[in-house]
PDB file of N, CA, C and O in Angstrom:
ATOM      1  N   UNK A   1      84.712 299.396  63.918  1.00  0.00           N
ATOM      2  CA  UNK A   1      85.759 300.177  63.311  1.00  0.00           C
ATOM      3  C   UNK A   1      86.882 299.220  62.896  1.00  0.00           C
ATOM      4  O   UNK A   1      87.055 298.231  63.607  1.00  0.00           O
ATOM      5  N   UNK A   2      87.673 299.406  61.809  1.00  0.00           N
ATOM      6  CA  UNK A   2      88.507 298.045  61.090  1.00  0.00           C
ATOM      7  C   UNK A   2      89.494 298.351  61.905  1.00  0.00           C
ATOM      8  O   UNK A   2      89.152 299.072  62.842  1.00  0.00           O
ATOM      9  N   UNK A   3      90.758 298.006  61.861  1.00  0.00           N
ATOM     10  CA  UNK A   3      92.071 297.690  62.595  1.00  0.00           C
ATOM     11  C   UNK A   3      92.659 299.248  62.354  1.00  0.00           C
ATOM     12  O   UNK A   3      92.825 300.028  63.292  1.00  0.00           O
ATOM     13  N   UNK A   4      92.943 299.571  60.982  1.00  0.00           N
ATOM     14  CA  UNK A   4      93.541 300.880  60.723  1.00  0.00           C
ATOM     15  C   UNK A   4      92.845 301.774  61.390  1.00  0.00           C
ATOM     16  O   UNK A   4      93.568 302.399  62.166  1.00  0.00           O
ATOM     17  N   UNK A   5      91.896 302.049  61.409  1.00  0.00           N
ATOM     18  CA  UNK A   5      90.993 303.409  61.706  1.00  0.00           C
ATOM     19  C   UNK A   5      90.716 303.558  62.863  1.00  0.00           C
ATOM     20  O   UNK A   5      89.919 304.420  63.233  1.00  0.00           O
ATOM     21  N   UNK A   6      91.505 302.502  63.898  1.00  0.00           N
ATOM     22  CA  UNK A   6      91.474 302.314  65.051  1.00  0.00           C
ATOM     23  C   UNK A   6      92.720 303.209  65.438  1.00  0.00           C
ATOM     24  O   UNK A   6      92.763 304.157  66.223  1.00  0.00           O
ATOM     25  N   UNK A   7      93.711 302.651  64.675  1.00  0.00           N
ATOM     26  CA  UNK A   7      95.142 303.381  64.706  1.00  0.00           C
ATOM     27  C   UNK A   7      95.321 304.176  64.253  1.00  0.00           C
ATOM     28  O   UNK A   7      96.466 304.586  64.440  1.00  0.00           O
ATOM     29  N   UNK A   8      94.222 305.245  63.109  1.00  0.00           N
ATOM     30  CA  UNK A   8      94.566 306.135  62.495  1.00  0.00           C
ATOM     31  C   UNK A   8      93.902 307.496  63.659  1.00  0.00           C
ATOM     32  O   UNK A   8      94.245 308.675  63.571  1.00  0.00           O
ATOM     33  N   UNK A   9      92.838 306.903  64.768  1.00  0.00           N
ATOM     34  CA  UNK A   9      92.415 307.704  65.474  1.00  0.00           C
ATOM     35  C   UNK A   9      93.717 307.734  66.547  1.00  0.00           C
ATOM     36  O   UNK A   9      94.248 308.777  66.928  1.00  0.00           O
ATOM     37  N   UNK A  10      94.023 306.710  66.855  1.00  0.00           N
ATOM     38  CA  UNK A  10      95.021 306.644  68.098  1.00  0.00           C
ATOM     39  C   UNK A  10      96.052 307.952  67.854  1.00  0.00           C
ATOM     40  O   UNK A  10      96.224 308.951  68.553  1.00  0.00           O
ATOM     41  N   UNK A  11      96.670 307.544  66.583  1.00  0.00           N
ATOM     42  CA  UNK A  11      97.515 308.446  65.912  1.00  0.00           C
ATOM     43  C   UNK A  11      97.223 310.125  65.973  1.00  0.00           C
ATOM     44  O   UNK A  11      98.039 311.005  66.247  1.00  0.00           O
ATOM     45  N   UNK A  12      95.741 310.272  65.614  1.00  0.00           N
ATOM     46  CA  UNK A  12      94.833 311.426  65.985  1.00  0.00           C
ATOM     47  C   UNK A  12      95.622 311.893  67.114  1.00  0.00           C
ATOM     48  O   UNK A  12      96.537 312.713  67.047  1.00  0.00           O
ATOM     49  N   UNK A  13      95.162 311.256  68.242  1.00  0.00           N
ATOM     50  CA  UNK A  13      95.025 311.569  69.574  1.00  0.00           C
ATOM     51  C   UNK A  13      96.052 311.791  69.628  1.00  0.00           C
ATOM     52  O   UNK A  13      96.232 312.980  69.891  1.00  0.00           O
ATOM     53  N   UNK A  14      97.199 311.067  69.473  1.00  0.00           N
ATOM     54  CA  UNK A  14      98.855 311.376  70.025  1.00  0.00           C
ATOM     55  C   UNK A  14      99.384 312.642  69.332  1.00  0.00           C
ATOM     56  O   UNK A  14     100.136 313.429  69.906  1.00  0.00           O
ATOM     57  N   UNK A  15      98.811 312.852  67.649  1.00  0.00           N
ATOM     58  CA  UNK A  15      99.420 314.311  67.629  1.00  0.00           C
ATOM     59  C   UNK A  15      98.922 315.650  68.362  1.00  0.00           C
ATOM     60  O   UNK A  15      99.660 316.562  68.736  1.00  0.00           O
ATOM     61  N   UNK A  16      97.615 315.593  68.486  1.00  0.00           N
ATOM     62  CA  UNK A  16      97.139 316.538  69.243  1.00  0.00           C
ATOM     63  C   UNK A  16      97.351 316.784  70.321  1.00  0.00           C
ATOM     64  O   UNK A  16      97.052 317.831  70.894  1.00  0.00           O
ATOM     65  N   UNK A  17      97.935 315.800  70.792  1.00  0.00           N
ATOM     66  CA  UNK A  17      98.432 315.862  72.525  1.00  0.00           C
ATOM     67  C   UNK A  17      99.928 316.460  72.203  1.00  0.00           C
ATOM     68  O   UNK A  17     100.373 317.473  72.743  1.00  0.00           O
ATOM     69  N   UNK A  18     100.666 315.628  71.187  1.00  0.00           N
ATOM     70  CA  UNK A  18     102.068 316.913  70.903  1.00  0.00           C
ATOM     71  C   UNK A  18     101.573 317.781  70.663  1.00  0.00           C
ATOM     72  O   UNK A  18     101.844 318.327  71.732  1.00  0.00           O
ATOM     73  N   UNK A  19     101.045 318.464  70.185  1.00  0.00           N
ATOM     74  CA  UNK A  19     100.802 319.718  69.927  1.00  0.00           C
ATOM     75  C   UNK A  19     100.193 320.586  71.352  1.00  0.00           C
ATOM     76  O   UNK A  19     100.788 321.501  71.921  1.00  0.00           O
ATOM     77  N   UNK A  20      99.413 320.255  71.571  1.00  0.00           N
ATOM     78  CA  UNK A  20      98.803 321.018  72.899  1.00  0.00           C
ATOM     79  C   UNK A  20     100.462 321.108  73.982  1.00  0.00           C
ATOM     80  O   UNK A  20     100.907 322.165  74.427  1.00  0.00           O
ATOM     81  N   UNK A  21     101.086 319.775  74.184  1.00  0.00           N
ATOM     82  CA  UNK A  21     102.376 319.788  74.928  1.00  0.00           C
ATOM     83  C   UNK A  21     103.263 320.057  74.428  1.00  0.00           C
ATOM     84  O   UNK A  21     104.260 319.804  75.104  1.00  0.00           O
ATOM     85  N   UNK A  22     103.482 320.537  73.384  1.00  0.00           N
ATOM     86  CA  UNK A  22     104.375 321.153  72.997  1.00  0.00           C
ATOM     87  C   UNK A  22     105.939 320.091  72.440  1.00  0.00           C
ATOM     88  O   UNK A  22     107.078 320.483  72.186  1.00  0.00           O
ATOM     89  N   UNK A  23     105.427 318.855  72.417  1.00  0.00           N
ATOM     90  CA  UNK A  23     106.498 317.428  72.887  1.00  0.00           C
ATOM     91  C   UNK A  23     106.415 316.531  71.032  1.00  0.00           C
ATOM     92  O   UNK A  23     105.581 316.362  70.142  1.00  0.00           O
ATOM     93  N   UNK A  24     107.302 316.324  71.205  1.00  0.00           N
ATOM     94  CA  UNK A  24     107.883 315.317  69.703  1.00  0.00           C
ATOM     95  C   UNK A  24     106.965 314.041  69.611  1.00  0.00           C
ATOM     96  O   UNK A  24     106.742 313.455  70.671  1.00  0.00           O
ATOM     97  N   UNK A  25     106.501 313.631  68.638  1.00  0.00           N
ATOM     98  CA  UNK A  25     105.724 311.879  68.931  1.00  0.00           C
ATOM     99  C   UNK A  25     106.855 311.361  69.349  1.00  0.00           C
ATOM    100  O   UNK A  25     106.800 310.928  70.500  1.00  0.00           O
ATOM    101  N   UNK A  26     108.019 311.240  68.724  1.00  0.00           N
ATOM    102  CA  UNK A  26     109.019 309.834  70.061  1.00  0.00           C
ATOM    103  C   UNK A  26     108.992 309.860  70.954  1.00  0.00           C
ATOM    104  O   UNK A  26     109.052 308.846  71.649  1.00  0.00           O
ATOM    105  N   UNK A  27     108.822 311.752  71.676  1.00  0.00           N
ATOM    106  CA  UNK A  27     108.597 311.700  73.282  1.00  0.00           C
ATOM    107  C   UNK A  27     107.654 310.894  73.656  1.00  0.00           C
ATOM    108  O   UNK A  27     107.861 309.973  74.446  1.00  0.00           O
ATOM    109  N   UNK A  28     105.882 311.289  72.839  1.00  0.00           N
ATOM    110  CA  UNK A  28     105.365 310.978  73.387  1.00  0.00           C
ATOM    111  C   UNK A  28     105.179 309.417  73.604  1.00  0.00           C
ATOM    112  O   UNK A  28     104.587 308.935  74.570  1.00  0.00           O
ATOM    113  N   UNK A  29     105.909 308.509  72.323  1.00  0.00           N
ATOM    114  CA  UNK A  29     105.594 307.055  72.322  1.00  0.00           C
ATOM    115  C   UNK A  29     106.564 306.734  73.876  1.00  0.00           C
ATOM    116  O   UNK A  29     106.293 305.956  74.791  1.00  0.00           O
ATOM    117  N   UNK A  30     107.619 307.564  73.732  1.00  0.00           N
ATOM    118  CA  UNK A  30     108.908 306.947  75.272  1.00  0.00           C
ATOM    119  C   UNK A  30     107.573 306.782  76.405  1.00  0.00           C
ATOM    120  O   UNK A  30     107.247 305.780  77.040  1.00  0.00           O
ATOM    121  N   UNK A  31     107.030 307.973  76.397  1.00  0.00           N
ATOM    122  CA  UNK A  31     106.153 308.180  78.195  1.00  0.00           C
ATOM    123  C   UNK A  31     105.023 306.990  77.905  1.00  0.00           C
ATOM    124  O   UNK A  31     105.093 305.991  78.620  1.00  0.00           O
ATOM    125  N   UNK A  32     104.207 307.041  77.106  1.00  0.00           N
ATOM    126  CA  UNK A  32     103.478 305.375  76.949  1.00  0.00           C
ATOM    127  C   UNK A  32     103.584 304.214  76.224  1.00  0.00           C
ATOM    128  O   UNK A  32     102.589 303.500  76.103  1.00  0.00           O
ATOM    129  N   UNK A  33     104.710 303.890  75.684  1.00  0.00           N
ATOM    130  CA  UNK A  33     105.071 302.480  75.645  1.00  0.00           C
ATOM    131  C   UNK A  33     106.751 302.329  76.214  1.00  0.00           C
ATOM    132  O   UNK A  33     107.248 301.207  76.112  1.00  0.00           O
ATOM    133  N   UNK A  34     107.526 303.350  76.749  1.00  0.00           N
ATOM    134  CA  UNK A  34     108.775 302.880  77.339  1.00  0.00           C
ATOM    135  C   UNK A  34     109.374 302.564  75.483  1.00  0.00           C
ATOM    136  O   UNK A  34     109.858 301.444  75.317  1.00  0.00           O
ATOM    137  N   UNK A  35     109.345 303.179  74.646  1.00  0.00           N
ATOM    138  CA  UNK A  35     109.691 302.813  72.863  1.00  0.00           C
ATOM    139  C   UNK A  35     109.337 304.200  72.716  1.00  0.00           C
ATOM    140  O   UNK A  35     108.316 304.633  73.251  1.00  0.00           O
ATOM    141  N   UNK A  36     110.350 305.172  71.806  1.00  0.00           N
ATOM    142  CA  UNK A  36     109.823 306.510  71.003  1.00  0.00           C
ATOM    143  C   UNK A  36     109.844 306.065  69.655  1.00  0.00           C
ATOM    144  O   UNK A  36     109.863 306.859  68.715  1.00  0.00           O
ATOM    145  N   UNK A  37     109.841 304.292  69.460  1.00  0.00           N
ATOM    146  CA  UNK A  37     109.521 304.239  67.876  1.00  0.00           C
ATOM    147  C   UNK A  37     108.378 304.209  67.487  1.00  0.00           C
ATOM    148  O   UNK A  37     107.846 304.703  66.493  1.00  0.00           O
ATOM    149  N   UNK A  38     107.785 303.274  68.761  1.00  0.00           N
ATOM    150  CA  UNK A  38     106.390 302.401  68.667  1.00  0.00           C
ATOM    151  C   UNK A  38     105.216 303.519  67.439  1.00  0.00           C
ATOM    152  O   UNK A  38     104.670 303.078  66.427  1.00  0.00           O
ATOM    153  N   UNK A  39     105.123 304.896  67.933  1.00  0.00           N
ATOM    154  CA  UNK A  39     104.070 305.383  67.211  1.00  0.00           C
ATOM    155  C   UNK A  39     104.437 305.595  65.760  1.00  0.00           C
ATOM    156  O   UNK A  39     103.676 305.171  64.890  1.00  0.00           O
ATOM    157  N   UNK A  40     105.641 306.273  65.420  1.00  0.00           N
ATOM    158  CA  UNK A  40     106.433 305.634  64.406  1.00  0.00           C
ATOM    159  C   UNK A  40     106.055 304.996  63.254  1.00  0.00           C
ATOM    160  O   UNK A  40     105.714 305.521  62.194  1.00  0.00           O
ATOM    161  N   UNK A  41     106.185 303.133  63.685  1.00  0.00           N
ATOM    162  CA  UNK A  41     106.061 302.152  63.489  1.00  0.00           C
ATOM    163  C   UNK A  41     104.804 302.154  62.786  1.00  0.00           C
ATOM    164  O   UNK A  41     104.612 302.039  61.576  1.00  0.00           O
ATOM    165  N   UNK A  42     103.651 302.359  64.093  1.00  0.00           N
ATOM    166  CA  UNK A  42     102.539 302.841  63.973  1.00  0.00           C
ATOM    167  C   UNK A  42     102.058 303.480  62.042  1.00  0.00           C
ATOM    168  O   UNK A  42     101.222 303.303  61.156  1.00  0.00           O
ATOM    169  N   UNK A  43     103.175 304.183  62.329  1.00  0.00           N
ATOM    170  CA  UNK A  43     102.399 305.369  61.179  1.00  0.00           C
ATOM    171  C   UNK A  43     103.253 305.216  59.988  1.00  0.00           C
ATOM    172  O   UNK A  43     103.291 305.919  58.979  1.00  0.00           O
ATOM    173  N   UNK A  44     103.995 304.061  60.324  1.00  0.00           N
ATOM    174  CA  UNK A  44     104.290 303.266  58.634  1.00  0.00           C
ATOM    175  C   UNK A  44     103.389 301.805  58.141  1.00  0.00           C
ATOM    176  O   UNK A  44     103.509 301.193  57.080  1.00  0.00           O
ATOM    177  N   UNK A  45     102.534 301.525  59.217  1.00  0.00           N
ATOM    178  CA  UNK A  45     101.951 300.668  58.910  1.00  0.00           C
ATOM    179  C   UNK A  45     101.771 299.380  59.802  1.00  0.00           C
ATOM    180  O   UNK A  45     100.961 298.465  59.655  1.00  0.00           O
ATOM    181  N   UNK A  46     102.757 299.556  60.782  1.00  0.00           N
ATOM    182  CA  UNK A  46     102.946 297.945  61.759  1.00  0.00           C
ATOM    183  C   UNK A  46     101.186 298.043  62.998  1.00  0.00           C
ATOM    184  O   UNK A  46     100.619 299.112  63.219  1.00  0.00           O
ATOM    185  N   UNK A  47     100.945 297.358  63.288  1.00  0.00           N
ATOM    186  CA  UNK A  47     100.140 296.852  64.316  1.00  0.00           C
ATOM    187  C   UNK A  47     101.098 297.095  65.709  1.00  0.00           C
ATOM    188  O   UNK A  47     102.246 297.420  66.013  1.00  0.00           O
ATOM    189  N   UNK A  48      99.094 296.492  66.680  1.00  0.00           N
ATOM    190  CA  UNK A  48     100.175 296.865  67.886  1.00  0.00           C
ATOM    191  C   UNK A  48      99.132 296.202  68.753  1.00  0.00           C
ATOM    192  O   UNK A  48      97.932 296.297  68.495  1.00  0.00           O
ATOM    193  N   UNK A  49      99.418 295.794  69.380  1.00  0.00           N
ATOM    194  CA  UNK A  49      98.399 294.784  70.397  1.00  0.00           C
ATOM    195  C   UNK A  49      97.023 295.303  71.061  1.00  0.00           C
ATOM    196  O   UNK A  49      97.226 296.211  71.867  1.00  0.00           O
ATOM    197  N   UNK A  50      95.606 294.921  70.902  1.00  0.00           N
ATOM    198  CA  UNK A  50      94.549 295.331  71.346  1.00  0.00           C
ATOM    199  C   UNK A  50      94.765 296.268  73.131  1.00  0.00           C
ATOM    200  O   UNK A  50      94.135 297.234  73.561  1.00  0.00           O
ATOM    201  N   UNK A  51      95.728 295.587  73.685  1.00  0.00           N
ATOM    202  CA  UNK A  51      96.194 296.243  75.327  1.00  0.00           C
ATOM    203  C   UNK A  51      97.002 297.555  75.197  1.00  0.00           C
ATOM    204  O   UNK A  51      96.636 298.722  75.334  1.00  0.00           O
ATOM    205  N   UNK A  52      97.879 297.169  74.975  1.00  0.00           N
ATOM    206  CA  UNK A  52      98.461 298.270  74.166  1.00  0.00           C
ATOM    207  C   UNK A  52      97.477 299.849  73.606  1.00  0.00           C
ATOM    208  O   UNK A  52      97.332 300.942  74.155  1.00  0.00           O
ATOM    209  N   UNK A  53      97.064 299.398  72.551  1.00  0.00           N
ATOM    210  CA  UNK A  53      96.369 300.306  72.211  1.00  0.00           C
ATOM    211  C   UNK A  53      95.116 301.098  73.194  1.00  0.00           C
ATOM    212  O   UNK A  53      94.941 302.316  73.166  1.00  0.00           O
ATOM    213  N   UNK A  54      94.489 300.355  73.856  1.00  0.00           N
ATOM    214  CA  UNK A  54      93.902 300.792  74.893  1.00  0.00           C
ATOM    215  C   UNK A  54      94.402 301.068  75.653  1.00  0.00           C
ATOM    216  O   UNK A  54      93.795 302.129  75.800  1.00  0.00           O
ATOM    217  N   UNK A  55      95.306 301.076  76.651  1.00  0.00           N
ATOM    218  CA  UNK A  55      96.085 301.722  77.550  1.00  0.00           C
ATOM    219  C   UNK A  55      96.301 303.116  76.920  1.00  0.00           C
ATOM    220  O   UNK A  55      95.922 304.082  77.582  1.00  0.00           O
ATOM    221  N   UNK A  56      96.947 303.357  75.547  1.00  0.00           N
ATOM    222  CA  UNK A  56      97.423 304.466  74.896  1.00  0.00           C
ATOM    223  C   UNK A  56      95.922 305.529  74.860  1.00  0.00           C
ATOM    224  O   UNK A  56      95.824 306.754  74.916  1.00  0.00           O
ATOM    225  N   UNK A  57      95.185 304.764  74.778  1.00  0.00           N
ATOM    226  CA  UNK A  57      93.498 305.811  73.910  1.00  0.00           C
ATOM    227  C   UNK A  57      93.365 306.131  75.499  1.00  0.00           C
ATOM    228  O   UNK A  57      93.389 307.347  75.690  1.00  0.00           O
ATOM    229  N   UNK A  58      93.195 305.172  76.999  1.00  0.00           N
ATOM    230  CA  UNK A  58      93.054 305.440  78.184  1.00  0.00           C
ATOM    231  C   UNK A  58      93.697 306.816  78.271  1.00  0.00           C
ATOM    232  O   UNK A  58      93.185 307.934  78.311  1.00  0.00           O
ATOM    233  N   UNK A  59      95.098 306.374  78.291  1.00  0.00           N
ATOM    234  CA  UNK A  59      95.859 307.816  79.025  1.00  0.00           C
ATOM    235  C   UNK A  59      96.086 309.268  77.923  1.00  0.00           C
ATOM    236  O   UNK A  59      96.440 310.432  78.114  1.00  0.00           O
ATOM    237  N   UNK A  60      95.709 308.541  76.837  1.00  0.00           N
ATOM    238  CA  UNK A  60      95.450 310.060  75.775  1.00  0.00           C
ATOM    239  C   UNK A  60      94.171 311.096  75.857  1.00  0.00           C
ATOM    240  O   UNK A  60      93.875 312.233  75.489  1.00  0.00           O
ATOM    241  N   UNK A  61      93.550 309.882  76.639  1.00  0.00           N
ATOM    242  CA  UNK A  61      92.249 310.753  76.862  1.00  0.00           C
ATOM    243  C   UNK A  61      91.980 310.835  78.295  1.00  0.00           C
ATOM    244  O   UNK A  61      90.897 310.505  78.778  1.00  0.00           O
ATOM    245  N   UNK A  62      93.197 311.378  79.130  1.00  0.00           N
ATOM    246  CA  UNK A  62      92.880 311.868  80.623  1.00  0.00           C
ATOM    247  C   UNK A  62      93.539 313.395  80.049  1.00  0.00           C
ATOM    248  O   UNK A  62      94.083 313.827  79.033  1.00  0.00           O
ATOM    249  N   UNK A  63      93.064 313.936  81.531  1.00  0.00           N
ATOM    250  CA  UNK A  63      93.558 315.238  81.495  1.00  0.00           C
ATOM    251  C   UNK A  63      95.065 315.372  81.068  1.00  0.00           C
ATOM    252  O   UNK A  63      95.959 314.535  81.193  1.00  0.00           O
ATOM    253  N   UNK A  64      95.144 317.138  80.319  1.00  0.00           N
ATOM    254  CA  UNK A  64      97.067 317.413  80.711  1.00  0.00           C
ATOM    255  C   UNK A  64      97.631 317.412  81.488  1.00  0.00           C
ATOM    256  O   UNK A  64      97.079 317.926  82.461  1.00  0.00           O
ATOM    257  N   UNK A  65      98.988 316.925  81.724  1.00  0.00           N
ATOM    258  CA  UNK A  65      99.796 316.108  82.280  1.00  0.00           C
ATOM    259  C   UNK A  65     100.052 314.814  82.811  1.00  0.00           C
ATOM    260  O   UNK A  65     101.171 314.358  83.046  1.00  0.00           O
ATOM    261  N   UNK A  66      98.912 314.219  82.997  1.00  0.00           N
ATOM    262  CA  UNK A  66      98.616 313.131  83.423  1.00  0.00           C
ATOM    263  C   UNK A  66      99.796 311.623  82.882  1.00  0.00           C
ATOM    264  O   UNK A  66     100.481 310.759  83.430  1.00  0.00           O
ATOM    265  N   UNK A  67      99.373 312.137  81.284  1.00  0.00           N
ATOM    266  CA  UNK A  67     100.359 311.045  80.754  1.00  0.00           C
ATOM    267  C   UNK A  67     101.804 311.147  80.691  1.00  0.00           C
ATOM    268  O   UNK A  67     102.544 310.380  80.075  1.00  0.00           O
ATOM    269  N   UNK A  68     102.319 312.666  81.725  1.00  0.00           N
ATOM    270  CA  UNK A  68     103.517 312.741  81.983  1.00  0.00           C
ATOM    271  C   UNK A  68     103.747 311.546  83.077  1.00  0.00           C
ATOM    272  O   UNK A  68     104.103 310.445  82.658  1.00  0.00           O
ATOM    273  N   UNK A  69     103.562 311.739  84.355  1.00  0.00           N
ATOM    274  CA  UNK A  69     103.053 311.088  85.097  1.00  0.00           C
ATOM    275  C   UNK A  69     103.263 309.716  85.301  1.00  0.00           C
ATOM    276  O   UNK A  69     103.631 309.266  86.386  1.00  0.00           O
ATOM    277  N   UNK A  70     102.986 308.847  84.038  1.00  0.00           N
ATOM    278  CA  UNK A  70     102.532 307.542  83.803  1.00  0.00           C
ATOM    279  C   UNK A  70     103.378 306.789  83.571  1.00  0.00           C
ATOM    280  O   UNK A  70     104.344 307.095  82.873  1.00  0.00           O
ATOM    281  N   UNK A  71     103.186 305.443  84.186  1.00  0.00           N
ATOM    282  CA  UNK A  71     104.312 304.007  83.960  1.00  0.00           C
ATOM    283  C   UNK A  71     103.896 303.493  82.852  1.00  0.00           C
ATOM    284  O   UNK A  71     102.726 303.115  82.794  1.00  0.00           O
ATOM    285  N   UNK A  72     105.034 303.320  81.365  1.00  0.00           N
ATOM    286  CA  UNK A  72     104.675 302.636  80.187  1.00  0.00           C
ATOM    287  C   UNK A  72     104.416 301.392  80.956  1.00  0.00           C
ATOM    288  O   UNK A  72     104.800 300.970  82.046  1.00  0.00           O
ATOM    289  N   UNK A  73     103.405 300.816  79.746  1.00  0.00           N
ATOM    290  CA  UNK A  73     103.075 299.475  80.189  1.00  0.00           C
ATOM    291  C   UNK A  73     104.509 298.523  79.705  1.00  0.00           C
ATOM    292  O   UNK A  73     105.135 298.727  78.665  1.00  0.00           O
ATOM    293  N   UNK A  74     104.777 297.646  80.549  1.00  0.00           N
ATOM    294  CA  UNK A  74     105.944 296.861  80.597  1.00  0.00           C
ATOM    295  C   UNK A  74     105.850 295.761  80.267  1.00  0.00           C
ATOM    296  O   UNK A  74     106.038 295.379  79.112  1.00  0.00           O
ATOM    297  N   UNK A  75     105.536 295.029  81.237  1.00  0.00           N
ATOM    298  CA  UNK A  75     105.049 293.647  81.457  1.00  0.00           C
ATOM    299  C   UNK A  75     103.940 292.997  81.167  1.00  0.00           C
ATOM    300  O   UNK A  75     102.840 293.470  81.453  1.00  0.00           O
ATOM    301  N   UNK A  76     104.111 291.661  80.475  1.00  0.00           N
ATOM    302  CA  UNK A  76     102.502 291.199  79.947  1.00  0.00           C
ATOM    303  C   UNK A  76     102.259 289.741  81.063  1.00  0.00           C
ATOM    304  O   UNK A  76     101.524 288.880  80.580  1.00  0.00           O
ATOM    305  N   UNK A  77     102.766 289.477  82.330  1.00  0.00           N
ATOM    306  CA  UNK A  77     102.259 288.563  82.784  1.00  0.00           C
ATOM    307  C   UNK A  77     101.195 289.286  83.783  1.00  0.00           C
ATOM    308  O   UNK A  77     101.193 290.444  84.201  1.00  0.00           O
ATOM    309  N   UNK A  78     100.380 288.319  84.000  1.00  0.00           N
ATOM    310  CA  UNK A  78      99.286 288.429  84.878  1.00  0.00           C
ATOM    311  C   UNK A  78      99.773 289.452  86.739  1.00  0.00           C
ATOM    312  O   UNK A  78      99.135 290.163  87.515  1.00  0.00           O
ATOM    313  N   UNK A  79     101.239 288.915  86.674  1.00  0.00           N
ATOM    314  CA  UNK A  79     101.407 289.470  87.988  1.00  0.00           C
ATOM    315  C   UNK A  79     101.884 290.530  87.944  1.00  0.00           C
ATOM    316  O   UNK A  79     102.011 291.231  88.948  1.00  0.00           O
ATOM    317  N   UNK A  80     102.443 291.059  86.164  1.00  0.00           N
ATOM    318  CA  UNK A  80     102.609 292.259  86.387  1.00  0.00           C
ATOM    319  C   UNK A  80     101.821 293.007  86.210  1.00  0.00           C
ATOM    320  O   UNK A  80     101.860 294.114  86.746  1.00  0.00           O
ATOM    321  N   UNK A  81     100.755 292.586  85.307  1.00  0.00           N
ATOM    322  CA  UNK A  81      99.415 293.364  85.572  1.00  0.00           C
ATOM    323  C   UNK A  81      99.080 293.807  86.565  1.00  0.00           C
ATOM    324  O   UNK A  81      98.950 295.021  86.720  1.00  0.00           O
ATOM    325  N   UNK A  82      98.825 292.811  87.620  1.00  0.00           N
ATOM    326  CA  UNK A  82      98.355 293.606  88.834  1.00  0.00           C
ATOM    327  C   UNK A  82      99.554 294.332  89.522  1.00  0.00           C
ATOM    328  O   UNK A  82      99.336 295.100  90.459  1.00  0.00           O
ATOM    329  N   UNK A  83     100.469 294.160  89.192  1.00  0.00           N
ATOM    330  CA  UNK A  83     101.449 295.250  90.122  1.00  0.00           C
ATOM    331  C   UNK A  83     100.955 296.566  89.516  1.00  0.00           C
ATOM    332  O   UNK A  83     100.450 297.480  90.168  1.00  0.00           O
ATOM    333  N   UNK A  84     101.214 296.554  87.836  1.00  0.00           N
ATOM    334  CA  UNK A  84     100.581 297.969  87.508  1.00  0.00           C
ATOM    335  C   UNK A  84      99.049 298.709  88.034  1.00  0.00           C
ATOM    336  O   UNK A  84      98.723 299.858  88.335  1.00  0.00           O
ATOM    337  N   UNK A  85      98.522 297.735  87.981  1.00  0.00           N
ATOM    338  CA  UNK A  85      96.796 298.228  88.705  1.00  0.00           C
ATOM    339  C   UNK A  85      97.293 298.466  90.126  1.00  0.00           C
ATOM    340  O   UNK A  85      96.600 299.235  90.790  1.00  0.00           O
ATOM    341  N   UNK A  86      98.089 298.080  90.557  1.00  0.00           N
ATOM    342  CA  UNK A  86      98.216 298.554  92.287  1.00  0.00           C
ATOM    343  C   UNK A  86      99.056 299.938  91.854  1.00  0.00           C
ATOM    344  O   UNK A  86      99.108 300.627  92.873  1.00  0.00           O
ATOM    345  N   UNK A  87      99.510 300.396  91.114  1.00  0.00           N
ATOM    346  CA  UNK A  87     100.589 301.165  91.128  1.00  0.00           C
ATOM    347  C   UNK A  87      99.963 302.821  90.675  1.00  0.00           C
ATOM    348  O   UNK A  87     100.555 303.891  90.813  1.00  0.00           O
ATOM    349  N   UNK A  88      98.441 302.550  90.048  1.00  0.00           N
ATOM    350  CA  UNK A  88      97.584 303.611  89.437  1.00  0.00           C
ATOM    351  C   UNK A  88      96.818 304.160  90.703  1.00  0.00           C
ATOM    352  O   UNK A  88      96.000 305.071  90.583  1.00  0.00           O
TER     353      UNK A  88
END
């Protein structure tokens, strides 16, 4: 799948989840990237890091509420990685 159509599904996923929650995309970009621009951004055209994006498709595709719940991903060193994996 090319780069866009990766993000044009992501994008998928995040409106349908506003919609089912009843919640704004800035909400939803605040609760998984800690940014209510990021999806935004997204949907004028910017990129967004392979981690990133998987984390987002992860928690878009758990049950409702779940991604209320959830610590945006923060940190990109190795040790905060694992703090987040201890923290799930």
């Amino acid at each position: 799948m090319a780069k866009s159509a990766k993000l044009d599904v992501l994008l998928a996923h995040a409106r349908a989840h506003c919609d089912r929650e009843g919640i704004r995309l800035s909400t939803l970009s605040t609760r998984l990237f800690n940014d209510g621009k990021v999806l935004a951004r997204i949907e004028r055209g910017a990129d967004m890091t392979l981690r990133r994006y998987s984390r987002a498709m992860t928690m878009l595709s758990e049950p409702p509420g779940v991604v209320d719940n959830f610590r945006p991903l923060l940190g990109t060193s190795a040790g905060g990685i694992a703090r987040d994996l201890q923290q799930r």
